[in-house]
C-alpha positions as CSV (number, residue, x, y, z in Angstrom):
1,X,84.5,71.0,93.3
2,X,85.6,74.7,93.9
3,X,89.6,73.4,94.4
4,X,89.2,72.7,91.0
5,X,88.1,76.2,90.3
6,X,90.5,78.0,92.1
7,X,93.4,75.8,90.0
8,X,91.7,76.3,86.4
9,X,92.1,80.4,87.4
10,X,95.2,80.4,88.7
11,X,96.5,78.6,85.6
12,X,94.5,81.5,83.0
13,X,96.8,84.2,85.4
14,X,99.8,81.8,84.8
15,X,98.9,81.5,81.0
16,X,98.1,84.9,80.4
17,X,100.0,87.0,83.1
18,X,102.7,87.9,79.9
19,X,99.8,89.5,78.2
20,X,99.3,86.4,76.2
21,X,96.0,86.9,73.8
22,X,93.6,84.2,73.8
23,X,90.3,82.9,72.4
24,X,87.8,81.5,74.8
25,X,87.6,78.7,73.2
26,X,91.3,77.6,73.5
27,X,91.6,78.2,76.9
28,X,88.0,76.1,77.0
29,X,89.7,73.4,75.3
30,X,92.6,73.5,77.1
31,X,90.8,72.9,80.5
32,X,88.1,71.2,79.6
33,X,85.4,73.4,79.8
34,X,82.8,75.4,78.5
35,X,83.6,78.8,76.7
36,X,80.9,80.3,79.5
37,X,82.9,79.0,82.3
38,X,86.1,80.9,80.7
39,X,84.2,83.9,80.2
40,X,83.0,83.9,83.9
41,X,86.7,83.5,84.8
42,X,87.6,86.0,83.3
43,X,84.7,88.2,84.9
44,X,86.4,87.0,88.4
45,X,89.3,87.8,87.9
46,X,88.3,91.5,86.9
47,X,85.9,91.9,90.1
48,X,89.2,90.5,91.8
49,X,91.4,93.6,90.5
50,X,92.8,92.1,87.4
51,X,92.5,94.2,84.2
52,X,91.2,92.1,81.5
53,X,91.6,93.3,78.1
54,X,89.3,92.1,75.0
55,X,89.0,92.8,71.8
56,X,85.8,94.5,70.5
57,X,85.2,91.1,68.0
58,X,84.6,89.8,71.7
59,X,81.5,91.5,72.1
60,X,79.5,88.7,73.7
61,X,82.7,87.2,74.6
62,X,82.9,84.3,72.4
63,X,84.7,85.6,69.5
64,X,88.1,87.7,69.6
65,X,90.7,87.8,72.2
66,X,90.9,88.2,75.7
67,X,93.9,88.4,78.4
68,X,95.0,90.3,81.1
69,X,96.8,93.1,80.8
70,X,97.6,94.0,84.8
71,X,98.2,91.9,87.1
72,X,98.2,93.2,91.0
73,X,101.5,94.1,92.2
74,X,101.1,91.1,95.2
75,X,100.8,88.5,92.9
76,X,103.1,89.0,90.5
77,X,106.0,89.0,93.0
78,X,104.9,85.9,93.6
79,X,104.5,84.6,90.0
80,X,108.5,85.4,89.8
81,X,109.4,83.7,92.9
């Protein structure tokens, strides 16, 4: 069901629009998913405009810590409102 796509990301930009650092596996966890769904997420968001920071531990994305370190102007107006 894509709605509850579309609410799972919204949440991670929530979660992480303070530049909060997380592991893949706690946000899997969290929404009750797998760490590959997370990580394509994450890819989303990035081809969306986001800039996504990892650590290098996170080479295949499992390990280390991931967040987002820019959100677009548009939308974080609109996280404060």
């Amino acid at each position: 069901m894509r709605s509850k796509s579309l609410i799972r990301v919204l949440s991670i930009v929530r979660d992480c629009a303070d530049g909060r650092r997380v592991t893949l596996y706690e946000l899997a966890d969290t929404y009750g998913v797998h760490i590959r769904t997370i990580r394509r997420d994450f890819y989303a968001l990035e081809a969306a405009g986001f800039a996504i920071g990892k650590t290098p531990e996170s080479g295949d994305g499992v390990r280390g810590l991931w967040w987002i370190e820019r959100v677009p102007t548009a939308l974080q107006r609109a996280l404060q409102a």
